[in-house]
BALOBA-1460 file (C-alpha; in Angstrom, 3 decimals):
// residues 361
<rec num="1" residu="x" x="0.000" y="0.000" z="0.000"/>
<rec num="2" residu="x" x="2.572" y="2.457" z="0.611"/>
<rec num="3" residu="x" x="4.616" y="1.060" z="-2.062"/>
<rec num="4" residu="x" x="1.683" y="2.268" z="-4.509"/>
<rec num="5" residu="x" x="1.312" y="5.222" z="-2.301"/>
<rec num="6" residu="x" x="4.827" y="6.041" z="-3.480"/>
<rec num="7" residu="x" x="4.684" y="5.254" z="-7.045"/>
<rec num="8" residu="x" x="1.277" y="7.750" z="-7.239"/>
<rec num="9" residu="x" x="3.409" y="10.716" z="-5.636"/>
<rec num="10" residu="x" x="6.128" y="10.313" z="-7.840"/>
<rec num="11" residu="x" x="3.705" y="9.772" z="-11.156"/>
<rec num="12" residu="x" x="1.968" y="13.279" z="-9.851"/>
<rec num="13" residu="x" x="5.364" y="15.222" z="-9.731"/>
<rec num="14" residu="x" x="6.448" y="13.721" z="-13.088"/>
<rec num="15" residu="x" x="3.548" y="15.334" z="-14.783"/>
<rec num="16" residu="x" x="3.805" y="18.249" z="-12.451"/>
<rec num="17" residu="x" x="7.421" y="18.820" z="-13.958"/>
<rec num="18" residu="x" x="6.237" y="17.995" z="-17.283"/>
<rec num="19" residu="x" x="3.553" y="20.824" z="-17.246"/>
<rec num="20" residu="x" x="6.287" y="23.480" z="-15.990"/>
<rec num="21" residu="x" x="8.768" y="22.503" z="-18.820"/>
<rec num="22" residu="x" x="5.775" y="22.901" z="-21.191"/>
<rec num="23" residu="x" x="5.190" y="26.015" z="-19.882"/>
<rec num="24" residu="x" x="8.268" y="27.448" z="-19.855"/>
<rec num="25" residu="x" x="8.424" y="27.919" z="-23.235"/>
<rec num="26" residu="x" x="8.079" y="31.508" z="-23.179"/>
<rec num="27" residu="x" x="11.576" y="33.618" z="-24.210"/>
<rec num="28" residu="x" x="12.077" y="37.465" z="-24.216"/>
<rec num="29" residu="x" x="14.562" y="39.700" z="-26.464"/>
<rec num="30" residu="x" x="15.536" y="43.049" z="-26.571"/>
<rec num="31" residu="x" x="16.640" y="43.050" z="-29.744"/>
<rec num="32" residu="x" x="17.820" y="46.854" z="-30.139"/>
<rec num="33" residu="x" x="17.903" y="50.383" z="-27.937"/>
<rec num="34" residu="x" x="18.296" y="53.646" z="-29.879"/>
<rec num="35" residu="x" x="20.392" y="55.648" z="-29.087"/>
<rec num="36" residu="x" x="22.855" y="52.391" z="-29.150"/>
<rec num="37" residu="x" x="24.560" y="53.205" z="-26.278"/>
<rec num="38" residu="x" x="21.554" y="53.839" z="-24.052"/>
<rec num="39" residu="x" x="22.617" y="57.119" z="-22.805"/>
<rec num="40" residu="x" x="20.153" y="59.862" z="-22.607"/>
<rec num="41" residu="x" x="20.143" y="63.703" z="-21.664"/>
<rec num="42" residu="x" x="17.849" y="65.299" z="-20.139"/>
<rec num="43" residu="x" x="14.832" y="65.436" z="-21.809"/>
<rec num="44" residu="x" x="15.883" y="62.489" z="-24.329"/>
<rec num="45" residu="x" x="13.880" y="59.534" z="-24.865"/>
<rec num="46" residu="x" x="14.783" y="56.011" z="-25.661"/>
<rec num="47" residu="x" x="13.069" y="53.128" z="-28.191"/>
<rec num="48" residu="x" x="13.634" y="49.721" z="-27.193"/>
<rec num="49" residu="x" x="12.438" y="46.762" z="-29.511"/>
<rec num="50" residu="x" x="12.075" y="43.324" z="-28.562"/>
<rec num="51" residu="x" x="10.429" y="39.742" z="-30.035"/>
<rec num="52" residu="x" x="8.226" y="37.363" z="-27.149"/>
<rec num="53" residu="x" x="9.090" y="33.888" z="-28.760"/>
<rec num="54" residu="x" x="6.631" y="31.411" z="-27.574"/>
<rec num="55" residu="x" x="4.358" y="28.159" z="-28.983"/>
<rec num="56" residu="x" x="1.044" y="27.701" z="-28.152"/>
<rec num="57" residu="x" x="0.956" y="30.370" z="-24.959"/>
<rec num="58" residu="x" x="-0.771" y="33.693" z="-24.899"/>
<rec num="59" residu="x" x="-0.555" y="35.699" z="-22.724"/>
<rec num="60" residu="x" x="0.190" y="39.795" z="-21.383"/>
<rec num="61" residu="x" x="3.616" y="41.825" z="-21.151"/>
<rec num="62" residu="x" x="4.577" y="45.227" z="-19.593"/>
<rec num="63" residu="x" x="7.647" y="47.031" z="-19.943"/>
<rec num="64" residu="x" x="9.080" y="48.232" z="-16.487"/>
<rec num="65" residu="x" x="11.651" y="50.038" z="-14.960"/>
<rec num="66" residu="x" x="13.574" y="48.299" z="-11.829"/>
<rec num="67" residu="x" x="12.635" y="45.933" z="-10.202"/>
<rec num="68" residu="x" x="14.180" y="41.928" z="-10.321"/>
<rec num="69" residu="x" x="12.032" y="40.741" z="-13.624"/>
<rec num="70" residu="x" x="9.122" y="38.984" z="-11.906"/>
<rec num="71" residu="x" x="5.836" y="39.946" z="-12.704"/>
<rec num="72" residu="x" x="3.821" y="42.920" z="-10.851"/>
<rec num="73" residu="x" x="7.671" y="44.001" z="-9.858"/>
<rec num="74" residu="x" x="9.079" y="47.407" z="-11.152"/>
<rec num="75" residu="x" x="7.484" y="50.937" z="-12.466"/>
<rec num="76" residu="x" x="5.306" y="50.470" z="-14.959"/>
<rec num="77" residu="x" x="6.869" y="53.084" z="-18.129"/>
<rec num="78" residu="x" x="4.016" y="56.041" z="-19.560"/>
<rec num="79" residu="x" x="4.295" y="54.822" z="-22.626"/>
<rec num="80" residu="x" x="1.265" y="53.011" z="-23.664"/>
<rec num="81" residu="x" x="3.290" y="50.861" z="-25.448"/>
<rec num="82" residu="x" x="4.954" y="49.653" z="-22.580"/>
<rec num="83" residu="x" x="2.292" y="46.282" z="-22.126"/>
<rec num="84" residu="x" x="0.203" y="44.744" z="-24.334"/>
<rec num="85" residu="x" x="-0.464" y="40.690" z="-25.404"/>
<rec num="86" residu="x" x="0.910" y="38.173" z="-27.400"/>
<rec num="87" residu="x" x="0.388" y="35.195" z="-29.048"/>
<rec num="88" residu="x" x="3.318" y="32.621" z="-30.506"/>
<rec num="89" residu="x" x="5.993" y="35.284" z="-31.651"/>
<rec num="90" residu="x" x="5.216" y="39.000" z="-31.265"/>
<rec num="91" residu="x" x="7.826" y="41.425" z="-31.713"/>
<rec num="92" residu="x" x="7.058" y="45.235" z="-29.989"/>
<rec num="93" residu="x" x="8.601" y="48.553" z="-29.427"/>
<rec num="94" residu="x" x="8.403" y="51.293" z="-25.932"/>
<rec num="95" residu="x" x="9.545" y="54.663" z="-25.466"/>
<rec num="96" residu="x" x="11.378" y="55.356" z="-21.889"/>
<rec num="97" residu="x" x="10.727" y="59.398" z="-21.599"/>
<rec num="98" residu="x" x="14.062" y="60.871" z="-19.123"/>
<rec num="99" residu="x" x="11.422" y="63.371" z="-17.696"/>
<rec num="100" residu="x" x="8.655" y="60.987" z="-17.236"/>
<rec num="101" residu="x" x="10.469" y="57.378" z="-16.245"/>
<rec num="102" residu="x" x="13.941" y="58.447" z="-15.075"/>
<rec num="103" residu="x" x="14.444" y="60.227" z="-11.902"/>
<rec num="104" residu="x" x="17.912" y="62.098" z="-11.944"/>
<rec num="105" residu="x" x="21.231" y="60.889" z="-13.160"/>
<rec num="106" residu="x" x="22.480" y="57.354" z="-12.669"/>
<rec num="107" residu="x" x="21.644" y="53.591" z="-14.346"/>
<rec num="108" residu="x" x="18.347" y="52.000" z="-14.885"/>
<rec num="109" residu="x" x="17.196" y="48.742" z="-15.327"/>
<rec num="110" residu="x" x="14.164" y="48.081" z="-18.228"/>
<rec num="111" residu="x" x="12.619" y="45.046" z="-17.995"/>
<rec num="112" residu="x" x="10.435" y="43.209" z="-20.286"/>
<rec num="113" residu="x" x="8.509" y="40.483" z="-18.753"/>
<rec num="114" residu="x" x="6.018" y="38.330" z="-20.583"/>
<rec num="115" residu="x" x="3.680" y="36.245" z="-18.267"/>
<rec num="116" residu="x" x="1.110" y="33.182" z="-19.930"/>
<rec num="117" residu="x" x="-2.272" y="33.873" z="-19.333"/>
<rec num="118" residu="x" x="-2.785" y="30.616" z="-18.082"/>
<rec num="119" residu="x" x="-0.553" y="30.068" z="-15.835"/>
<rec num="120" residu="x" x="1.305" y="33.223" z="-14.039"/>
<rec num="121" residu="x" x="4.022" y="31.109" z="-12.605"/>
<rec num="122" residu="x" x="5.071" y="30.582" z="-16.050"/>
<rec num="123" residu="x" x="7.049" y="34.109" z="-17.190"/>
<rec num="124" residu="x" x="9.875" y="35.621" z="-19.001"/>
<rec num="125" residu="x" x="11.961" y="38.369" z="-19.049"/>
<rec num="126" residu="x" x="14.886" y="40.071" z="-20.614"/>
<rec num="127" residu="x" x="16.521" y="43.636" z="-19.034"/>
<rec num="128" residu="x" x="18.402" y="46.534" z="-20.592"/>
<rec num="129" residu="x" x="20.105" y="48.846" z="-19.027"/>
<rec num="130" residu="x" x="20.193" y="52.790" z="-19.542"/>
<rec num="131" residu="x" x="21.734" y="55.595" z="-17.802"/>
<rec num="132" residu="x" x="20.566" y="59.587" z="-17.510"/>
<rec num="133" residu="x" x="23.727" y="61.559" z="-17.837"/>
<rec num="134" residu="x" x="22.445" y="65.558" z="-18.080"/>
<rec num="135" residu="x" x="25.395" y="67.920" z="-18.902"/>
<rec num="136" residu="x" x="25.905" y="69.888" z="-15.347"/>
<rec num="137" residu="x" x="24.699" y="73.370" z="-15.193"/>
<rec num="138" residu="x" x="26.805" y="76.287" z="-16.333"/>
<rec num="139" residu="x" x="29.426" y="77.346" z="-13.694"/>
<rec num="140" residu="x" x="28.651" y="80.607" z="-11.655"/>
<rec num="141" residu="x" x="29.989" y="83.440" z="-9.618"/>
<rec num="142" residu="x" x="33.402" y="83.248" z="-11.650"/>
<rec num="143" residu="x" x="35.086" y="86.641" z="-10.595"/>
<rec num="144" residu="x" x="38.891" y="87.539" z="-11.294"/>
<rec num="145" residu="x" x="41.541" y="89.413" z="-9.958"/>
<rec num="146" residu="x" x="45.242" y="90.259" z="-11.334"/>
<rec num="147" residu="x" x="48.505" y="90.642" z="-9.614"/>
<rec num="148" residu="x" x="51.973" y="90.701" z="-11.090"/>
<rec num="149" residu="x" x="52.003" y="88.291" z="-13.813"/>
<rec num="150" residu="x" x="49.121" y="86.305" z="-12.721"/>
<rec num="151" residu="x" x="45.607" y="86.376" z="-12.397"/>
<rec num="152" residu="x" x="43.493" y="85.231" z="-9.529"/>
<rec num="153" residu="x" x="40.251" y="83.250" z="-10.206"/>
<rec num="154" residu="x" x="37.474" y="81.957" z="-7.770"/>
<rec num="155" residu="x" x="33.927" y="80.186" z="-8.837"/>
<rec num="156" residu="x" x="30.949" y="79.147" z="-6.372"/>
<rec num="157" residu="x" x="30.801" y="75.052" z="-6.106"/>
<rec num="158" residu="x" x="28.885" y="73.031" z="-8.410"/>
<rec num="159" residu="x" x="25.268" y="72.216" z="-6.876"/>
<rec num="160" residu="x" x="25.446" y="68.929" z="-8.544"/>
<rec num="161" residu="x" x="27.120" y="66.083" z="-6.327"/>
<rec num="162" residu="x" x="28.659" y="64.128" z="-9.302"/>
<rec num="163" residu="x" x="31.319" y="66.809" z="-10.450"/>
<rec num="164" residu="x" x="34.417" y="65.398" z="-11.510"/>
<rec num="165" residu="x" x="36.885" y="68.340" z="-12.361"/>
<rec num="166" residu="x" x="36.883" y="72.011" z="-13.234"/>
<rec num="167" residu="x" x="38.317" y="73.177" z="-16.312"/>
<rec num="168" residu="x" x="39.709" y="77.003" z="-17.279"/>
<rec num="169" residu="x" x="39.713" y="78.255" z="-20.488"/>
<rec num="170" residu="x" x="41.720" y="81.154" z="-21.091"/>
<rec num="171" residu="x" x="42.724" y="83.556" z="-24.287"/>
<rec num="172" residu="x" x="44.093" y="87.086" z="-24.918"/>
<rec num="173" residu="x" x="40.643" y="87.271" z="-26.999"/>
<rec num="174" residu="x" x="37.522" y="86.812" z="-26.308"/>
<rec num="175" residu="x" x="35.355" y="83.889" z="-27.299"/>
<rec num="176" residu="x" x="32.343" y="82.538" z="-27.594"/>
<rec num="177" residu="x" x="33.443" y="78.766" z="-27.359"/>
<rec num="178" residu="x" x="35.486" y="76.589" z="-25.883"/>
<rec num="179" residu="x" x="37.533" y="76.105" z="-29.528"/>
<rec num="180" residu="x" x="38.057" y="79.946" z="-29.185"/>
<rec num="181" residu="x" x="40.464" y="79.690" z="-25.667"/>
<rec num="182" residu="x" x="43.697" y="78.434" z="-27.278"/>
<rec num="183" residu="x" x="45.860" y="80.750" z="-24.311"/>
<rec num="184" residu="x" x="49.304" y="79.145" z="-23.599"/>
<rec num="185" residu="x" x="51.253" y="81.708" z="-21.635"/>
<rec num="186" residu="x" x="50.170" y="80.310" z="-18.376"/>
<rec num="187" residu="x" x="52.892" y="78.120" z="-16.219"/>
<rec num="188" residu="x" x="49.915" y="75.689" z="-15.460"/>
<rec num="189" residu="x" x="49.941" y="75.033" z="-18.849"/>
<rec num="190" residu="x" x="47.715" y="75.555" z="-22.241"/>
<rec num="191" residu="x" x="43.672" y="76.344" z="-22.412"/>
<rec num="192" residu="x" x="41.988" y="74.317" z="-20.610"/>
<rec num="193" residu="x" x="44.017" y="73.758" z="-17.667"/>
<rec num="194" residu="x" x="42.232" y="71.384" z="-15.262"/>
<rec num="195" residu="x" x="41.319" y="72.439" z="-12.152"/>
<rec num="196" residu="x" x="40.618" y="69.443" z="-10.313"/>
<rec num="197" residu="x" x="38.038" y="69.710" z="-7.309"/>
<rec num="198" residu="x" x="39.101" y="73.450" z="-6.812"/>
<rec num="199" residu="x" x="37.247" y="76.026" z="-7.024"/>
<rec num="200" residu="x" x="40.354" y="78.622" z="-7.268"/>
<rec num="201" residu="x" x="43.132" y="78.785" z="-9.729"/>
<rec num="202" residu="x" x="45.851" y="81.370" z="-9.702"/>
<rec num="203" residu="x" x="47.457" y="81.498" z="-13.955"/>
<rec num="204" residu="x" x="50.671" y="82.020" z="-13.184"/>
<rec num="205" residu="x" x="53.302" y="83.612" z="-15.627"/>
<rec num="206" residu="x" x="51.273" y="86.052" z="-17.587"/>
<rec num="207" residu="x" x="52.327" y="89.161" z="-19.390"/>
<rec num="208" residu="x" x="51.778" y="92.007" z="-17.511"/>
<rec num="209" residu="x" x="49.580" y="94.644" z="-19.166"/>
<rec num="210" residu="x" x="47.860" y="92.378" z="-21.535"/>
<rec num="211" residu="x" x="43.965" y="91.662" z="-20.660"/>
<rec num="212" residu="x" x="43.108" y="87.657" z="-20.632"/>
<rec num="213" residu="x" x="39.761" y="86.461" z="-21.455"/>
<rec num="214" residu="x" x="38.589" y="83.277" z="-19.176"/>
<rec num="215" residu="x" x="35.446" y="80.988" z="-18.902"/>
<rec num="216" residu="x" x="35.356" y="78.261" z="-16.533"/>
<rec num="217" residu="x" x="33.963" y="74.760" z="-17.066"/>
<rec num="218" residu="x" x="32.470" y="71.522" z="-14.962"/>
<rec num="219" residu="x" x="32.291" y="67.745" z="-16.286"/>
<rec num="220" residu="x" x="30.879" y="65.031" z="-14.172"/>
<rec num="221" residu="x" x="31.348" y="61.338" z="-13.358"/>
<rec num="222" residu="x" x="30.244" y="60.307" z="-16.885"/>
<rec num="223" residu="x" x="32.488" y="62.705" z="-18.730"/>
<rec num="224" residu="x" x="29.498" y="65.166" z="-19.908"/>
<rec num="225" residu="x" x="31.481" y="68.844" z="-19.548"/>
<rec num="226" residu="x" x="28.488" y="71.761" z="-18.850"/>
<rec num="227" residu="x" x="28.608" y="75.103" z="-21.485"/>
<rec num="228" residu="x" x="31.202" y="77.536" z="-20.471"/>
<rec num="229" residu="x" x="30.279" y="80.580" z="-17.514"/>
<rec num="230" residu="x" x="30.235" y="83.715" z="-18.387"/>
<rec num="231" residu="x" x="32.938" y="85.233" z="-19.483"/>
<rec num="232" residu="x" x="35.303" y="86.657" z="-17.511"/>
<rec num="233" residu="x" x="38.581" y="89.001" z="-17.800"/>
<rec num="234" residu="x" x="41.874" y="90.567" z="-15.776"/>
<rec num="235" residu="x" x="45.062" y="92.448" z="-16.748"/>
<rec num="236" residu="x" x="48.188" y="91.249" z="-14.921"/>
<rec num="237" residu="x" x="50.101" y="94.239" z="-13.581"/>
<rec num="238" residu="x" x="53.129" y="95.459" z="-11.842"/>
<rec num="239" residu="x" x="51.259" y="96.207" z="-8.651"/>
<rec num="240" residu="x" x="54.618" y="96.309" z="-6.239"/>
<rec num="241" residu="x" x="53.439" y="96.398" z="-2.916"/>
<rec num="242" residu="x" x="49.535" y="96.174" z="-3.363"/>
<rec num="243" residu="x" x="49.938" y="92.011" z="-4.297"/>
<rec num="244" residu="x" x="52.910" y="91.856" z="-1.782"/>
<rec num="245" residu="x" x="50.015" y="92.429" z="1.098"/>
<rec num="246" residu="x" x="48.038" y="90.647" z="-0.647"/>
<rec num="247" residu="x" x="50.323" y="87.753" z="-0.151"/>
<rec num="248" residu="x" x="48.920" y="86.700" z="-4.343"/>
<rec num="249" residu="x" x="46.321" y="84.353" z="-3.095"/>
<rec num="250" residu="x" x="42.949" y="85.708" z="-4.048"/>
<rec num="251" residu="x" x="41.370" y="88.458" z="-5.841"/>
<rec num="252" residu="x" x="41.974" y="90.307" z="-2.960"/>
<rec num="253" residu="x" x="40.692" y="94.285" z="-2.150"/>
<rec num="254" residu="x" x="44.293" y="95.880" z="-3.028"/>
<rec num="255" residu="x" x="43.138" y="99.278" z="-2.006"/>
<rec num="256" residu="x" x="41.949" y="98.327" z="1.656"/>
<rec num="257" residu="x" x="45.068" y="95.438" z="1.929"/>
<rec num="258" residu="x" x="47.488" y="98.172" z="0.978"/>
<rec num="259" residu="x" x="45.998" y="100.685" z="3.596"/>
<rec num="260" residu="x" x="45.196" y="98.218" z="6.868"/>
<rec num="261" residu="x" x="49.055" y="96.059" z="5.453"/>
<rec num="262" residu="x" x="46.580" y="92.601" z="6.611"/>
<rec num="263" residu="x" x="44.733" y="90.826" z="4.432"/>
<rec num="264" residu="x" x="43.202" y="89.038" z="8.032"/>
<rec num="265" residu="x" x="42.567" y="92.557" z="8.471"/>
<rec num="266" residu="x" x="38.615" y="92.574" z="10.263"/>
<rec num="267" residu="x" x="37.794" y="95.407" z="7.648"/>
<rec num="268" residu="x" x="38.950" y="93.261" z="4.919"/>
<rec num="269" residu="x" x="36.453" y="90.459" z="6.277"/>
<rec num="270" residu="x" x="33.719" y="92.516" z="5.803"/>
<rec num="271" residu="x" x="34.663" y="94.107" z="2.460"/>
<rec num="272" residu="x" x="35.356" y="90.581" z="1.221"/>
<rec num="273" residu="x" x="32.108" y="89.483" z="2.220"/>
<rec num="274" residu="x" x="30.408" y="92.368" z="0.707"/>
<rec num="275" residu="x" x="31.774" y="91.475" z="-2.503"/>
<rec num="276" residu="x" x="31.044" y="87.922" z="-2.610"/>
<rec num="277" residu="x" x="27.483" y="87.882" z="-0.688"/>
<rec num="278" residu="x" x="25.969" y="91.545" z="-2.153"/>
<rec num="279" residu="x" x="28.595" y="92.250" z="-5.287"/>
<rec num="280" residu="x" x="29.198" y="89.375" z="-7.050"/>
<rec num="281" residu="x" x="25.065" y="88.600" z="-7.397"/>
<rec num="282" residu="x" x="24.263" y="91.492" z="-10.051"/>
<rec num="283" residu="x" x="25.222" y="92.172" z="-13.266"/>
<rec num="284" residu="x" x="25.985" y="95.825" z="-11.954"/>
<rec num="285" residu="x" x="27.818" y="94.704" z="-9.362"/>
<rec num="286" residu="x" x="30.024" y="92.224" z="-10.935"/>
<rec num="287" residu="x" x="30.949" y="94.610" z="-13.239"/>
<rec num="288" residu="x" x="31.934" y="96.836" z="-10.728"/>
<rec num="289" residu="x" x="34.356" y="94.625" z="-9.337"/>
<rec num="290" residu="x" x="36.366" y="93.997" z="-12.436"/>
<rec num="291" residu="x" x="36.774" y="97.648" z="-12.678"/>
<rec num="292" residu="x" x="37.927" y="97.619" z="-9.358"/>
<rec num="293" residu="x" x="39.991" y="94.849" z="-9.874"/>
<rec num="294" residu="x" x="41.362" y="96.529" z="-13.306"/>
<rec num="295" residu="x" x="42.287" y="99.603" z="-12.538"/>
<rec num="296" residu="x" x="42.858" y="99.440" z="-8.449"/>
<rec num="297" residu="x" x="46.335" y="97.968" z="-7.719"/>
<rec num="298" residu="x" x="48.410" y="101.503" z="-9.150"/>
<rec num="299" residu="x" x="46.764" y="103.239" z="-7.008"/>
<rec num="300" residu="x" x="47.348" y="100.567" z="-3.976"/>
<rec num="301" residu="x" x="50.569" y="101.347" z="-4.758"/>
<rec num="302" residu="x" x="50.990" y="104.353" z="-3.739"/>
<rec num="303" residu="x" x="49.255" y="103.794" z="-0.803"/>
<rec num="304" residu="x" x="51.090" y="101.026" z="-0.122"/>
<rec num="305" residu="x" x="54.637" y="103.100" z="-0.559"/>
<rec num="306" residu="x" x="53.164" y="106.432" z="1.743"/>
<rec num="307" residu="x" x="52.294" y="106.100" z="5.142"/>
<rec num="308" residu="x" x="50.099" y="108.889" z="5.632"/>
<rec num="309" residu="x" x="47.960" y="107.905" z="2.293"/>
<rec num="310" residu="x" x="47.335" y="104.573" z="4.124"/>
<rec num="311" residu="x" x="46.394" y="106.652" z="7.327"/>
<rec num="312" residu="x" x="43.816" y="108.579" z="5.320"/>
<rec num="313" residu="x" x="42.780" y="105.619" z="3.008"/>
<rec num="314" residu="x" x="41.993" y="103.693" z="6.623"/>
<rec num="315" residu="x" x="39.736" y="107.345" z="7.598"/>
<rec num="316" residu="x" x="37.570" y="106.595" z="4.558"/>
<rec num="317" residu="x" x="37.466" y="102.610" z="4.682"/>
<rec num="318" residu="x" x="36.612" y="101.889" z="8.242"/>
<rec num="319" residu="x" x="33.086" y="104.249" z="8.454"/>
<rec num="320" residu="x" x="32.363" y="102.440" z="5.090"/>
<rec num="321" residu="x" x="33.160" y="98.699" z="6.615"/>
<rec num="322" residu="x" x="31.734" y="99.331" z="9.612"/>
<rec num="323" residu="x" x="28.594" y="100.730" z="7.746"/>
<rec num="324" residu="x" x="28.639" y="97.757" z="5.724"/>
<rec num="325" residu="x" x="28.370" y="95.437" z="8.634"/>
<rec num="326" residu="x" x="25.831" y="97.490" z="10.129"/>
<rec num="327" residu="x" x="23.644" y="97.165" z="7.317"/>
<rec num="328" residu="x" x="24.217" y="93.296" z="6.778"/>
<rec num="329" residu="x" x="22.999" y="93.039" z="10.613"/>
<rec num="330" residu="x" x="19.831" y="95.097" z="10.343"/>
<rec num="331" residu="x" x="18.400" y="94.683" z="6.654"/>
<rec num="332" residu="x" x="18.031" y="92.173" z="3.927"/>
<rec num="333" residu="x" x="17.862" y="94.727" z="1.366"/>
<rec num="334" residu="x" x="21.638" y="94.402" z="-0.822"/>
<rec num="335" residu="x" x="20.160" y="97.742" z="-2.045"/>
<rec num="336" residu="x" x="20.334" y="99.208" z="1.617"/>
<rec num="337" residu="x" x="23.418" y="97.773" z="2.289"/>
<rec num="338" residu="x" x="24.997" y="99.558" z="-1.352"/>
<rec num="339" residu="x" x="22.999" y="102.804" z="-0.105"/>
<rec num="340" residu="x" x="24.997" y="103.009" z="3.010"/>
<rec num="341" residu="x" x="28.144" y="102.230" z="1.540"/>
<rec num="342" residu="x" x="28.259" y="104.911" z="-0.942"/>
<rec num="343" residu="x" x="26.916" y="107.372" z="1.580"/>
<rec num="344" residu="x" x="29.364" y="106.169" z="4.362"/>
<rec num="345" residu="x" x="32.095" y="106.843" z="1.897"/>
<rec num="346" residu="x" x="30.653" y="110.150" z="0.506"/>
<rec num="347" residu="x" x="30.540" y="111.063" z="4.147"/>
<rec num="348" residu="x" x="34.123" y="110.126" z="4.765"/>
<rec num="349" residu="x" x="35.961" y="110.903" z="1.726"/>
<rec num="350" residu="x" x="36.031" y="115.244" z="3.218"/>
<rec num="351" residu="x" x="37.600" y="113.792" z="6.449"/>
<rec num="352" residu="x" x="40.422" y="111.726" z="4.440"/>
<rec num="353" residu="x" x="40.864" y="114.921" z="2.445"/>
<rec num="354" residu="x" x="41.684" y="117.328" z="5.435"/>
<rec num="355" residu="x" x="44.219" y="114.706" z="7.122"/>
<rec num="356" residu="x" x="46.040" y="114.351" z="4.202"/>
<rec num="357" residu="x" x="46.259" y="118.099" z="3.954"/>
<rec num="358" residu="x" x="46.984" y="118.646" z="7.623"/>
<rec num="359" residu="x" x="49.972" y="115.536" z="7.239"/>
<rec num="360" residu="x" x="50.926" y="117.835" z="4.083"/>
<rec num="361" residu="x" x="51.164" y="120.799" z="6.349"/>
């Protein structure tokens, strides 16, 4: 009796195993992705064709993003092509949209899973994958300052947390492209020098007196290099004493180094933050500071050389620094904070005057 028992178990898992081989003949291709190499920008979209071979199964598929390629796992795609039956061999076609199935750079898996209709146990499925690479953003708050034979250059980080270098393009002319930047007078070498992870770069061994025209660059992980920044420009010049306080390390306020001899200087702080938190976030602004920056370090100079010029250069720039950091303190307004500036300095400018004239006398 058990004997027989036996034999009827092993009879039922025979034809048990028989009915799964039967129904496993189900097979799924991808059989192409355009664009070939299954990298999209933003905004892209990629076609992926693919054949269900099967023999006497019907049954339902669906196109899906992640997931392990079992049924009812994954994101079903917007594409209404992404399900849809078949019957024997069936060949079909879906469109993956970056802005509708993709979220944000990196690799995806697409799935295409073909399940019988009869019997759900009994699937297919074959995967693809694709990767969203968007070119970066454009670089910003590139500002530049000169010294002797050098400029000084500074950018804001990269809000995107896949950045793999910087790049600087530089030229005596200006461009409008990155084939236009062909400078080579730098000691770091010719346009584009890489940067690295930086987000300063001083080009060393420039001509003095000649303007240079630069634009900086960011690539990520996946190689994809954003357009240029704006443009940006600096004359090298003989500035003896002015970039001698300023030690050459930034694009530093000559004027107010050459007058308080510190670039730690607490005045300096402030004037340094004025420029990069209210300045450098206008078009005005900006271009206020490469005038500065342009035609500043002669007369740092001087100050620089003559004690009682840095005496009355500190009379005018400490009421304007100290105005400055009142205004940061008590208002939001960057037009408030320029107001009292220029009016601290209108204000001070008659005192500077008369103690030069009295150190004259």
């Amino acid at each position: 009796m058990l004997k027989a028992s036996l034999h009827i178990l092993t009879l039922i898992a025979a034809l048990a195993l028989a009915v799964g081989v039967a129904h496993a003949d189900i097979d799924v291709t991808i059989t192409s992705i355009d664009p070939s190499d299954g990298v999209l920008n933003e905004g892209d979209t990629a076609t992926i064709t693919f054949n269900i071979e099967s023999d006497d199964e019907t049954g339902s598929y669906d196109v899906v993003i992640g997931g392990d390629g079992t049924p009812d796992s994954g994101d079903a795609i917007s594409d209404s092509d992404g399900s849809g039956t078949f019957s024997g061999n069936t060949s079909g076609s879906a469109k993956i949209s970056s802005t509708s199935d993709l979220d944000g750079d990196g690799d995806y898996t697409v799935y295409v899973i073909a399940v019988d209709d009869s019997d759900d146990t009994n699937y297919a499925s074959a995967s693809i994958t694709i990767t969203l690479d968007s070119p970066p953003g454009s670089v910003t708050g590139v500002r530049a300052g000169a010294g002797d034979g050098r400029i000084f250059l500074e950018w804001d980080e990269h809000e995107d947390n896949d950045i793999d270098r910087y790049s600087v393009y530089y030229d005596t002319q200006s461009g409008g492209s990155a084939d236009d930047y062909l400078g080579s007078d730098s000691d770091l070498g010719t346009s584009p020098i890489d940067a690295g992870l930086a987000t300063e770069l001083t080009l060393s061994g420039l001509e003095n007196n000649v303007t240079y025209y630069m634009r900086v660059s960011a690539t990520d992980e996946q190689g994809t290099e954003s357009t240029l920044s704006v443009e940006v420009h600096a004359t090298p010049t003989d500035a003896k004493g002015a970039a001698e306080l300023a030690d050459d390390t930034e694009p530093g306020c000559f004027v107010a180094t050459a007058a308080y001899g510190d670039i730690d200087h607490p005045m300096l702080v402030v004037f340094r933050g004025f420029r990069d938190d209210i300045l450098m976030h206008s078009e005005a602004g900006r271009a206020f500071v490469q005038a500065y920056y342009k035609y500043s370090p002669p007369f740092a100079r001087v100050i620089a050389d003559h004690p009682m010029l840095r005496f009355a250069a500190r009379s005018v720039l400490t009421p304007m620094a100290e105005s400055i950091a009142y205004a940061r303190t008590h208002t939001r307004s960057s037009l408030a904070v320029f107001g009292l500036l220029i009016g601290s300095a209108l204000m001070a400018a008659p005192i500077g005057v008369r103690r030069i004239k009295k150190g004259r006398a």
